[in-house]
Backbone as CSV, one residue per row, in Angstrom:
resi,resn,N_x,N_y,N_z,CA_x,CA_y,CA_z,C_x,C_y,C_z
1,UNK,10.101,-20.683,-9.130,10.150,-19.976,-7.850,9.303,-18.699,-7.934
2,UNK,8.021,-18.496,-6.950,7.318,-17.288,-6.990,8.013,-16.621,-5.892
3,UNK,8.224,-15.130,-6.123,9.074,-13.864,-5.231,8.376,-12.666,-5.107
4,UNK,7.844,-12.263,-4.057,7.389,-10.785,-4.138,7.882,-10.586,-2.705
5,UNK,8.090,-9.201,-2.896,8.818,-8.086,-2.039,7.942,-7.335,-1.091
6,UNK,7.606,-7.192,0.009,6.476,-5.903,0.388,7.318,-5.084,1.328
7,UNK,7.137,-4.001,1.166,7.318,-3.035,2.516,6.763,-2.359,2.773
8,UNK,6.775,-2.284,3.851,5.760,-2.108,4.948,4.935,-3.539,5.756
9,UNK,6.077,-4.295,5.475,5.668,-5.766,6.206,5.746,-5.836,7.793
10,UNK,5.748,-5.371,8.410,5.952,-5.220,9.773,5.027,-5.256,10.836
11,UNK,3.455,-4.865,9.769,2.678,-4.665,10.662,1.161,-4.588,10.191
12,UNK,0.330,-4.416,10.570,-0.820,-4.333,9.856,-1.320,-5.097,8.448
13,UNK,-1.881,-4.555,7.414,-2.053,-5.717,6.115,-0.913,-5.858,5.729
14,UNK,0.108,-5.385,5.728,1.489,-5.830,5.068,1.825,-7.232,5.961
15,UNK,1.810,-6.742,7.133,2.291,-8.453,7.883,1.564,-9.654,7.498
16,UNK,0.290,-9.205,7.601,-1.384,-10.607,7.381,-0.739,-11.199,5.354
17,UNK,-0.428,-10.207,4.830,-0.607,-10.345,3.286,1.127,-11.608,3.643
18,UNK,1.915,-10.694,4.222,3.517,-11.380,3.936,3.071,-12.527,4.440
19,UNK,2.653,-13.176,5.903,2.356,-14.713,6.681,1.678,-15.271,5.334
20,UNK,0.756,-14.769,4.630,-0.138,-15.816,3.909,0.877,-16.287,2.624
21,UNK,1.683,-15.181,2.177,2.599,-15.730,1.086,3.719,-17.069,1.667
22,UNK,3.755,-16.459,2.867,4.857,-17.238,3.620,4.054,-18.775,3.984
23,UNK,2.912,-18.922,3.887,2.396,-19.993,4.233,1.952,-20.739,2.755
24,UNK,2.029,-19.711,1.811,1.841,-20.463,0.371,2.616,-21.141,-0.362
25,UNK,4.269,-20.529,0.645,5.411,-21.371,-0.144,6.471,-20.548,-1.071
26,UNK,5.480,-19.336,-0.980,6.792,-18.293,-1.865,7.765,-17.962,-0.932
27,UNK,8.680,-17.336,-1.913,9.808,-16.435,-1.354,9.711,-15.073,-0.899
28,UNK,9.527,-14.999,-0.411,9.520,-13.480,0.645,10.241,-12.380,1.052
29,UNK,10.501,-11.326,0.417,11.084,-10.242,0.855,10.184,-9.345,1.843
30,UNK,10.444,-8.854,2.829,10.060,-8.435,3.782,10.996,-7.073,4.234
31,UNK,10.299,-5.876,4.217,10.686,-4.867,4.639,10.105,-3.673,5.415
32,UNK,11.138,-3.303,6.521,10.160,-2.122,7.435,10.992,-1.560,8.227
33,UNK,10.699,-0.902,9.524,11.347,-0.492,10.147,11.458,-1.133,11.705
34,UNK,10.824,-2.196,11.931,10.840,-2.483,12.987,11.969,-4.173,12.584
35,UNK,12.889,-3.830,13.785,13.846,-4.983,13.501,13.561,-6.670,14.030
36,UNK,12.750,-6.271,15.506,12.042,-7.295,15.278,10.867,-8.318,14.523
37,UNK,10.283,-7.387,13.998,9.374,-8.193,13.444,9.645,-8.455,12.335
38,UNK,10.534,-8.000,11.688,11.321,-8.834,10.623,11.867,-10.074,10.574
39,UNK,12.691,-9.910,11.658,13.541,-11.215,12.530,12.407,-12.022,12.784
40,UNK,11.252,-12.019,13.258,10.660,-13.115,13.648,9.906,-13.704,11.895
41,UNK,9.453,-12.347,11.099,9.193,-13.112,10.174,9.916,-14.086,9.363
42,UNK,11.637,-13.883,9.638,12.234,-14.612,8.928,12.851,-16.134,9.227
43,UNK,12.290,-15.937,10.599,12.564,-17.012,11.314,11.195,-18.145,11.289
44,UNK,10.333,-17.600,10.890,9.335,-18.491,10.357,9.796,-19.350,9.145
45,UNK,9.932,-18.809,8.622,10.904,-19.486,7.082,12.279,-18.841,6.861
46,UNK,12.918,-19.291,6.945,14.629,-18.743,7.253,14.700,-19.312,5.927
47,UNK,14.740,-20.112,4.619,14.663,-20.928,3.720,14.365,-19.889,2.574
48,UNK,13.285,-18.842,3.252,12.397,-18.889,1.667,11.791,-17.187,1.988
49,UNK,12.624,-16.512,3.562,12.511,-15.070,3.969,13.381,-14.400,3.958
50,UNK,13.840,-13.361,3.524,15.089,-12.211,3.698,14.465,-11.210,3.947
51,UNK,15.222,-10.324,4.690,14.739,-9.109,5.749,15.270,-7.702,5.391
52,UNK,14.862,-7.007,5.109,15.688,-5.660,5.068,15.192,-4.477,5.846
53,UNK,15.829,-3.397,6.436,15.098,-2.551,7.392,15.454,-1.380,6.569
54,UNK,14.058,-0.571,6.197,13.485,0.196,5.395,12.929,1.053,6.049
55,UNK,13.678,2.208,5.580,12.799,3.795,6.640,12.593,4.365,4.899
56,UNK,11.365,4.239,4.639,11.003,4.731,3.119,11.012,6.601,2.659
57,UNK,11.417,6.482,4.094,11.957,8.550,3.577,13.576,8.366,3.523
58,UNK,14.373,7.336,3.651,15.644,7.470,3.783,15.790,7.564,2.100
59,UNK,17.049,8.375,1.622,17.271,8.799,0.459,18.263,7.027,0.008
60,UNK,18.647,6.292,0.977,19.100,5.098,0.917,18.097,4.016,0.414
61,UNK,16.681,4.429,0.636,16.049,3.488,0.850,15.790,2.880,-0.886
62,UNK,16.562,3.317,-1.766,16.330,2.171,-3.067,17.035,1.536,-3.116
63,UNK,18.104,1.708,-2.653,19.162,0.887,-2.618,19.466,-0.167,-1.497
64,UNK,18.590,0.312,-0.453,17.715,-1.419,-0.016,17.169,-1.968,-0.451
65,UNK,16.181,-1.606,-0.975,15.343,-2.332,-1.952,16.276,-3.320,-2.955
66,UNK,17.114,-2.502,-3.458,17.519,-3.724,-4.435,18.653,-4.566,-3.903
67,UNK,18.985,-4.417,-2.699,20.027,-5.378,-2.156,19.148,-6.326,-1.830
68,UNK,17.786,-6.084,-0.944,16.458,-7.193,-0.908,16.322,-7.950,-1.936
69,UNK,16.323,-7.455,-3.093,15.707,-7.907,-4.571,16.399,-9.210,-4.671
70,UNK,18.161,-8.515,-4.712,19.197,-9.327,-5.441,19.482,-11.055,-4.518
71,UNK,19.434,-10.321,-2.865,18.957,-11.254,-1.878,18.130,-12.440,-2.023
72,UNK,17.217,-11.802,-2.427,15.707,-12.767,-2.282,16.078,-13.484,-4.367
73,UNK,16.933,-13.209,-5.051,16.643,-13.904,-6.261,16.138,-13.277,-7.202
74,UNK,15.005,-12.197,-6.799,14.728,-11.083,-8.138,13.283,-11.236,-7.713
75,UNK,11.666,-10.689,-8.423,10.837,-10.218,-7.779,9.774,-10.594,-8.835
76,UNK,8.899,-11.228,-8.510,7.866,-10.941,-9.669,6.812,-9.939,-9.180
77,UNK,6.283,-9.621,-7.941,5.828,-8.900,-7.155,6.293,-7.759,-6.355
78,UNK,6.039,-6.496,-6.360,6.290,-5.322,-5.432,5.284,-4.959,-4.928
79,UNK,4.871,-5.373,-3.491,3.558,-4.778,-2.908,4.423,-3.374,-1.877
80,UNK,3.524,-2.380,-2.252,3.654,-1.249,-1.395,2.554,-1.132,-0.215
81,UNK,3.064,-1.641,1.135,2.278,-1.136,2.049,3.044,-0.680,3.449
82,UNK,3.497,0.610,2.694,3.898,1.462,3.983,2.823,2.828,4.094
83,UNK,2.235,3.407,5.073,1.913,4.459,4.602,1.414,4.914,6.151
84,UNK,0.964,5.917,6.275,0.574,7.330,7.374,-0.754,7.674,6.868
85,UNK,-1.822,7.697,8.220,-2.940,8.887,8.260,-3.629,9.168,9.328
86,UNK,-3.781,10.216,9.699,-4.290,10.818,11.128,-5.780,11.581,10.483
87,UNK,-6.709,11.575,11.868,-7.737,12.996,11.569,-7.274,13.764,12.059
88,UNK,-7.249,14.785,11.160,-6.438,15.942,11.404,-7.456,17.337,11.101
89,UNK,-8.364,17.595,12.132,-9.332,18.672,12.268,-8.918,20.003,12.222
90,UNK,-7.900,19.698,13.137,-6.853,21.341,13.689,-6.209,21.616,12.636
91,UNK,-5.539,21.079,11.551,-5.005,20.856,10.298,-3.535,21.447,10.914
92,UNK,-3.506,20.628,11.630,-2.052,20.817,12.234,-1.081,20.743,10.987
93,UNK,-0.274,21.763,10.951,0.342,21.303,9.518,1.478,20.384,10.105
94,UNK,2.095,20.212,10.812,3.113,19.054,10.874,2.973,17.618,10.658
95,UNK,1.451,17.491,10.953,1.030,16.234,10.817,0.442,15.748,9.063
96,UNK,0.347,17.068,8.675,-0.237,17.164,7.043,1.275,17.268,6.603
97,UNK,1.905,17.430,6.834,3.436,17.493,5.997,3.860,16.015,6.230
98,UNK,3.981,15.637,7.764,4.562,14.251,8.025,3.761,13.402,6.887
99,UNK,2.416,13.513,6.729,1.944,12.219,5.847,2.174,12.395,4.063
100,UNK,2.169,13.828,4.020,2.197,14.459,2.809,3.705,13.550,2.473
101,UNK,4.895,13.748,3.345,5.781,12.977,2.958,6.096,11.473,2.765
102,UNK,5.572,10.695,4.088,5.542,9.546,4.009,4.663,8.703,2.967
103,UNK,3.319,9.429,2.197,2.460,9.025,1.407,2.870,9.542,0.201
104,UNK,3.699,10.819,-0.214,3.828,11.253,-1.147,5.404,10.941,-1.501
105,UNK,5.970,11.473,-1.088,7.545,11.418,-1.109,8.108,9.787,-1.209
106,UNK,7.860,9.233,0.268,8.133,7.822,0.347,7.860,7.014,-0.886
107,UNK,6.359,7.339,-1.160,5.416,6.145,-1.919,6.104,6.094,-3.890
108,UNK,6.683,7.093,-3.499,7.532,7.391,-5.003,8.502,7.439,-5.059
109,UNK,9.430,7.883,-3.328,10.517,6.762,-4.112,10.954,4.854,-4.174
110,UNK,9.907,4.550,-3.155,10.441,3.147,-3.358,9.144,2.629,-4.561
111,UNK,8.139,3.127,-5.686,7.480,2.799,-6.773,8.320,2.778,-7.815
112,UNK,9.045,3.979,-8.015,10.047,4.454,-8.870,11.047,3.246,-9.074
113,UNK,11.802,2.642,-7.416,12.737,1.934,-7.569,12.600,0.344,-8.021
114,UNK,11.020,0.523,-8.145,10.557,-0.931,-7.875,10.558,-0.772,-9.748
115,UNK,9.772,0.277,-9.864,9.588,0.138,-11.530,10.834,0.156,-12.167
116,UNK,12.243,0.920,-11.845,13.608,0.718,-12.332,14.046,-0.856,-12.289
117,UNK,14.166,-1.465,-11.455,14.408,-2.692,-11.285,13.687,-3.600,-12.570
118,UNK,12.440,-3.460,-12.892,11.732,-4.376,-13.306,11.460,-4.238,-15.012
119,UNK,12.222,-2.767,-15.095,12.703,-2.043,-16.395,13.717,-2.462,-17.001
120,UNK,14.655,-3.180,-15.818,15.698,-4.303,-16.818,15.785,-5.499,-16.225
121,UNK,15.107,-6.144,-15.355,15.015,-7.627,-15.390,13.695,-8.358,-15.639
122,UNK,12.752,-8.114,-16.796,11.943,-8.420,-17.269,10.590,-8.377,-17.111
123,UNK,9.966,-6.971,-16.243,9.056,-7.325,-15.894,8.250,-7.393,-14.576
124,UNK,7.101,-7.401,-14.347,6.713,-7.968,-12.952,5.474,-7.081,-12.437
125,UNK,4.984,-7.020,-11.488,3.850,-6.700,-11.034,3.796,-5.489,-9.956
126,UNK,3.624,-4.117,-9.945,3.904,-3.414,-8.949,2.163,-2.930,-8.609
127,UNK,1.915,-3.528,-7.132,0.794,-3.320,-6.611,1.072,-1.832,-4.893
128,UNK,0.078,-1.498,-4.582,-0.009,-0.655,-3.422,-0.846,-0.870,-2.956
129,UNK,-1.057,-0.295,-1.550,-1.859,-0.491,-0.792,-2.408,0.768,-0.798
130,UNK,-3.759,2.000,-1.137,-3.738,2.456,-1.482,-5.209,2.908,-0.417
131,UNK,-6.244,3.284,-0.252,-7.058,3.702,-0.141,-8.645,3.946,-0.144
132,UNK,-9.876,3.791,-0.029,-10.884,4.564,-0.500,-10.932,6.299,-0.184
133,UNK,-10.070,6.647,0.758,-10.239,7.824,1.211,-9.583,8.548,-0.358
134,UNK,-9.177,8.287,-1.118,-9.026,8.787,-2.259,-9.660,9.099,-3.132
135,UNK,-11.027,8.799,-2.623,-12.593,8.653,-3.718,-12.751,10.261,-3.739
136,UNK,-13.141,11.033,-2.615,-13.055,12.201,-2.960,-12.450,12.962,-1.955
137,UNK,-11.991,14.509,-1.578,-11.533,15.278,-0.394,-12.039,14.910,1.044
138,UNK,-11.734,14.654,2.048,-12.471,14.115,3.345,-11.823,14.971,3.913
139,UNK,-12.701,15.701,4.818,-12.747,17.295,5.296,-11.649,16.654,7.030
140,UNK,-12.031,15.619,7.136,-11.307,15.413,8.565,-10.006,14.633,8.191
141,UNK,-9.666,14.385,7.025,-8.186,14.155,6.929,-7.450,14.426,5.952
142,UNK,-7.716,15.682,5.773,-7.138,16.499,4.008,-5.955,15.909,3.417
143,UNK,-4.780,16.020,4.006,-3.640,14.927,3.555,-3.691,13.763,3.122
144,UNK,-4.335,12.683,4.106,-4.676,11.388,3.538,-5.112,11.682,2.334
145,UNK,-6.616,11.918,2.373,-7.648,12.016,1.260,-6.493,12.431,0.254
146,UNK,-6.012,13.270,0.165,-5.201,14.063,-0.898,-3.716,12.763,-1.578
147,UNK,-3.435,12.679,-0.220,-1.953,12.095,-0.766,-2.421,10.277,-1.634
148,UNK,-3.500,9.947,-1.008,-4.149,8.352,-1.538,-4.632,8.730,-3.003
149,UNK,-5.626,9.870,-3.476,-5.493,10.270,-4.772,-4.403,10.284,-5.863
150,UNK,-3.286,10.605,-4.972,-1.929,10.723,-5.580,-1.957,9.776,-6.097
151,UNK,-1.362,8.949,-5.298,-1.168,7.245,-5.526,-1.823,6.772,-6.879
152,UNK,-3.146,6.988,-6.569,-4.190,6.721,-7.926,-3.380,6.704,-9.056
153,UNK,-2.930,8.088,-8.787,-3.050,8.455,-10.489,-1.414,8.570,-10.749
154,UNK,-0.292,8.704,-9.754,0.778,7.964,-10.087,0.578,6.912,-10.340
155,UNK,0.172,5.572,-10.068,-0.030,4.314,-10.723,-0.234,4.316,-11.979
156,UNK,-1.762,4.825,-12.300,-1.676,5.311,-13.488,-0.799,5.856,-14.191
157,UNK,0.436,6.519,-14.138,1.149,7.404,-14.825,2.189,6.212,-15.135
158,UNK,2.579,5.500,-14.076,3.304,4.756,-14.284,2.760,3.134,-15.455
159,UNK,1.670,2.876,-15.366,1.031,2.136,-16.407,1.428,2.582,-17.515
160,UNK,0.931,3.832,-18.197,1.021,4.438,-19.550,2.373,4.788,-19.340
161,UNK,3.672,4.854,-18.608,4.707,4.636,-19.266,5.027,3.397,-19.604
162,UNK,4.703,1.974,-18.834,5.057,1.179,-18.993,4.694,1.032,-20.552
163,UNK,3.457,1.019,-20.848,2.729,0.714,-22.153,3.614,1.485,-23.033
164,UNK,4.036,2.842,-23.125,4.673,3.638,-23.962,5.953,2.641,-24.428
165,UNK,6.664,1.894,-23.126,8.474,1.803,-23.238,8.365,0.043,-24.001
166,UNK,6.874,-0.240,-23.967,6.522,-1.764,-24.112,7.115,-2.214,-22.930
167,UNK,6.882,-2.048,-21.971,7.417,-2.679,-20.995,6.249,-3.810,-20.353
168,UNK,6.758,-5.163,-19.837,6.058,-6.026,-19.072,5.879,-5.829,-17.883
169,UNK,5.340,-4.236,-17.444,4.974,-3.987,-16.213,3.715,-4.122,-15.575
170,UNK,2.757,-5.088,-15.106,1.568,-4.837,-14.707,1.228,-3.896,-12.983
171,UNK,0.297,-3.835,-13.184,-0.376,-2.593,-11.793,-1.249,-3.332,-11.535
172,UNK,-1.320,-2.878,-9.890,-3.060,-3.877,-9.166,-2.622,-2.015,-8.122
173,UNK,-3.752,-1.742,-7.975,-4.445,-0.341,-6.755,-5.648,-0.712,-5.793
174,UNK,-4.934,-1.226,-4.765,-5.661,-2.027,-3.792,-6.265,-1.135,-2.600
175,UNK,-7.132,-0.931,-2.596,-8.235,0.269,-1.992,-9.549,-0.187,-0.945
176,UNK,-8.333,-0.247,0.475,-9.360,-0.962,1.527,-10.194,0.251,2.173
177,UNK,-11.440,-0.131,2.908,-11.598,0.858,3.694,-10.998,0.492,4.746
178,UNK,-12.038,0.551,5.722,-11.417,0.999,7.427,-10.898,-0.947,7.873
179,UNK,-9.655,-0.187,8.277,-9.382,-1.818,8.714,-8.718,-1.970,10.105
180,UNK,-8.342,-3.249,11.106,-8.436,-2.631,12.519,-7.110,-3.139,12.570
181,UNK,-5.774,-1.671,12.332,-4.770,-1.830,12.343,-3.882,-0.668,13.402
182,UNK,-2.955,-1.103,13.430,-2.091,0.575,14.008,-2.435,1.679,13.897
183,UNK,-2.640,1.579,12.433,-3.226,3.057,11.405,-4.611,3.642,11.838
184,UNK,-5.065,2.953,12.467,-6.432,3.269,13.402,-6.672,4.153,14.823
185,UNK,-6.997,4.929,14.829,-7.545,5.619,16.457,-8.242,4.455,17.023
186,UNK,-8.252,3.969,18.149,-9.123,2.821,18.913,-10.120,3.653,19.815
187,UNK,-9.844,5.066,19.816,-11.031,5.834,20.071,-11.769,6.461,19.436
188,UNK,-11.926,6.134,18.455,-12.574,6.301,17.717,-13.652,5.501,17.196
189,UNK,-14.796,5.699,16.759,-15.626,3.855,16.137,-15.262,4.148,14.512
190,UNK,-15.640,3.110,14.186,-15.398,2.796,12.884,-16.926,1.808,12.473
191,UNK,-17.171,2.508,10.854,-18.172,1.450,10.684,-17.484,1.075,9.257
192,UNK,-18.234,-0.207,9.613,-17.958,-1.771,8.440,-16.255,-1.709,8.637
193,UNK,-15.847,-1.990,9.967,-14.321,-2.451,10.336,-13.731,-3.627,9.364
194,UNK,-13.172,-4.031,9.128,-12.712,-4.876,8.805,-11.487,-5.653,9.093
195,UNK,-10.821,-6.818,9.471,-9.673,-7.480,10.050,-9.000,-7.452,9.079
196,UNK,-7.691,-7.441,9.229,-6.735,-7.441,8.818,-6.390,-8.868,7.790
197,UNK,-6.663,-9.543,8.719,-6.469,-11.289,8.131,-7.348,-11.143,7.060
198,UNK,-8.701,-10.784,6.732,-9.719,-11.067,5.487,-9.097,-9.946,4.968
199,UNK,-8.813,-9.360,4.797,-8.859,-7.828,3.644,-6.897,-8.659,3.112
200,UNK,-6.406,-9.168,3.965,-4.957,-9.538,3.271,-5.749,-11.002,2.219
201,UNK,-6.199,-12.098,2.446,-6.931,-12.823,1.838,-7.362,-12.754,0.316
202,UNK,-8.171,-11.449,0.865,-8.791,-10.644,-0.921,-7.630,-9.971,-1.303
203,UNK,-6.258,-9.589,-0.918,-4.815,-8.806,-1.601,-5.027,-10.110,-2.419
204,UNK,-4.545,-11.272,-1.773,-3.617,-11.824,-2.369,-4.567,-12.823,-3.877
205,UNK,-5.924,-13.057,-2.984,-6.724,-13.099,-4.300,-6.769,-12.375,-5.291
206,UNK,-6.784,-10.560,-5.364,-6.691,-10.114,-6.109,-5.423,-9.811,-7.643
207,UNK,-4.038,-10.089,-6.366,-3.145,-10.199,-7.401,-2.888,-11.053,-7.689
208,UNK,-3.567,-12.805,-7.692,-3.585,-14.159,-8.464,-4.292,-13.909,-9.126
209,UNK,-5.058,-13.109,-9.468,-5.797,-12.742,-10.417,-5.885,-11.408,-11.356
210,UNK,-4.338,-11.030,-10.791,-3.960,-9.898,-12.051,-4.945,-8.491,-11.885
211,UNK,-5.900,-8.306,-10.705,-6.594,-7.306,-11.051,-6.009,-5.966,-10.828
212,UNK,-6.542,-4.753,-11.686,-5.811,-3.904,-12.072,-6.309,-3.111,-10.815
213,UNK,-7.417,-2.852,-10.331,-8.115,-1.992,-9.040,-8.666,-2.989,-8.547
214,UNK,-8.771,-2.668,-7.429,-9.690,-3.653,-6.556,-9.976,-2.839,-5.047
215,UNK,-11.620,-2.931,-4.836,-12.078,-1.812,-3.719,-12.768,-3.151,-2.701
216,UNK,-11.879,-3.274,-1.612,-12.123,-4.256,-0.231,-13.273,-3.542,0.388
217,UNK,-14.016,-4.033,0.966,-14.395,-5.077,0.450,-15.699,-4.656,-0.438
218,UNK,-16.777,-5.825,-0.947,-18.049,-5.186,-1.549,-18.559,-4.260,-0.946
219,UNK,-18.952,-4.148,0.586,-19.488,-2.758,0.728,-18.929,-1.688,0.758
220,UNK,-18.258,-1.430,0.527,-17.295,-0.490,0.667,-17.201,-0.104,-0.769
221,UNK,-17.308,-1.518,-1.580,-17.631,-0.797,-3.150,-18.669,0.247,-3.215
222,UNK,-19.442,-0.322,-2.592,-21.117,0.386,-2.757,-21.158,1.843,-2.738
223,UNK,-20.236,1.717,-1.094,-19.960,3.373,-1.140,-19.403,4.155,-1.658
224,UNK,-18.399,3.507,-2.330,-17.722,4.785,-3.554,-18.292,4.859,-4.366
225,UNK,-19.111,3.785,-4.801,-20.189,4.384,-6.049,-21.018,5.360,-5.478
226,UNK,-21.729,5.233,-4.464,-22.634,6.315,-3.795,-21.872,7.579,-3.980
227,UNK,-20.534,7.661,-3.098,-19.789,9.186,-2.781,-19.650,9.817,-4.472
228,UNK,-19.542,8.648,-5.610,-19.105,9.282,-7.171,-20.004,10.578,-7.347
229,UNK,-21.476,8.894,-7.102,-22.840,10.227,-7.533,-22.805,11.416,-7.235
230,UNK,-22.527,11.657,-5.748,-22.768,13.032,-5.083,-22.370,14.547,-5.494
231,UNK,-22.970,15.017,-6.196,-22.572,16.193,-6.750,-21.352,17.315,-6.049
232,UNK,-20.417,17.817,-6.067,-19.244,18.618,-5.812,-20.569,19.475,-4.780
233,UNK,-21.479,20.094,-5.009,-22.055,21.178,-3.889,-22.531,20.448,-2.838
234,UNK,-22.574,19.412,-2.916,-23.346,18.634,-2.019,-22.833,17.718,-1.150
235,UNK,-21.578,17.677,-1.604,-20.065,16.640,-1.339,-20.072,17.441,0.315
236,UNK,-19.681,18.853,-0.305,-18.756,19.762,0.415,-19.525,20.331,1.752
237,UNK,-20.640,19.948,1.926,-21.995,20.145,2.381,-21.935,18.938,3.881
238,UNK,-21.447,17.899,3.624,-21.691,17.117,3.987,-20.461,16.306,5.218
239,UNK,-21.015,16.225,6.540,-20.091,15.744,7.599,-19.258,14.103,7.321
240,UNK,-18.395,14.024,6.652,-18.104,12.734,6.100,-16.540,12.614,6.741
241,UNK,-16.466,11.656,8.019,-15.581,12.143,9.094,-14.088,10.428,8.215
242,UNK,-13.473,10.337,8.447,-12.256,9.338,8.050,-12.490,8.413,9.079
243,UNK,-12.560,8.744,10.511,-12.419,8.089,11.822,-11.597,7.384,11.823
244,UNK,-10.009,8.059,11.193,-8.573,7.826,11.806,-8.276,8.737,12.650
């Protein structure tokens, strides 16, 4: 029996990634905050879906998680795709705190709970949904940019404990660019958009294939190699807008 868990299934790549597992035959944990679209996902496969409703700032929310877990049979997979980002020019701070929490706060405690779980039942795979805006500071959405870095390198932190405890924990840091979801301004343009349905496609390719990072799509590789080159004076120099 293959089992992975996502939350933030409700909507955007979390929904496209959960239908394709759900059409592959796995078992499905599914979590979010919207009650319908849970319900309908589970009613697609009532057999082989369990539902849990997940507000990932609730101080409850690990202990959904593992009533999901115990539900669904246990997990070889934890995909994280809940997350928040606005352009935020005015640097409104409410809106830099709201994401600061939901990207920072949230994203650690249900990683944490996913890595506890898998710290005593043998194992398993904890992936996120994570970013390019993490490549370097992006002047029109300081939070994002900031809180997706996080992510980075919590993953990382959490790897080298795993390795320290010998633990059978693997990591995948799944790093889309612009994709045409909720999470999007629709007034806004976007270049090299990408659908939802192909960028979930390459998730799920990527974690049948164990990869540890993975940057959606190739061009989008291109450009983080480009943004690496760019020297810090020249970075900072430069109109490089998010167009969330």
């Amino acid at each position: 029996m293959k089992r992975i868990v996502i939350v933030g299934a409700t909507s955007g790549i979390g929904l496209e990634v959960a239908r394709k597992y759900i059409a592959r035959g796995w078992h499905v944990g599914v979590a979010g905050r919207n009650a319908e679209a849970l319900a309908a996902l589970v009613a697609s496969a009532p057999d082989r879906v369990v539902a849990e409703r997940i507000d990932i700032l609730d101080a409850e929310a690990p202990e959904r998680l593992r009533s999901l877990v115990e539900r669904l049979g246990g997990m070889e997979i934890y995909l994280h795709s809940s997350g928040v980002g606005s352009r935020n020019l005015e640097l409104d701070p409410a809106v830099e705190i709201a994401t600061l929490r939901t990207n920072g706060e949230g994203f650690v405690r249900m990683a944490t709970a996913a890595f506890a779980w898998m710290r005593t039942h043998g194992g398993g795979r904890i992936a996120a949904i994570t970013s390019i805006a993490g490549t370097r500071g992006l002047g029109s959405a300081p939070a994002y940019s900031a809180t997706k870095r996080m992510q980075y390198a919590y993953l990382d932190a959490l790897d080298q404990l795993a390795r320290m405890e010998g633990l059978p924990i693997r990591f995948t840091d799944i790093r889309p660019g612009f994709v045409a979801t909720p999470l999007l301004n629709p007034e806004h343009g976007y270049p090299l958009l990408m659908q939802p349905e192909a960028v979930a496609a390459r998730i799920v390719g990527a974690l049948d294939r164990g990869r540890r990072r993975v940057v959606i799509d190739r061009r989008y590789a291109l450009l983080v190699g480009l943004w690496r080159m760019i020297p810090q004076w020249l970075w900072v120099r430069l109109k490089v807008r998010s167009g969330k």
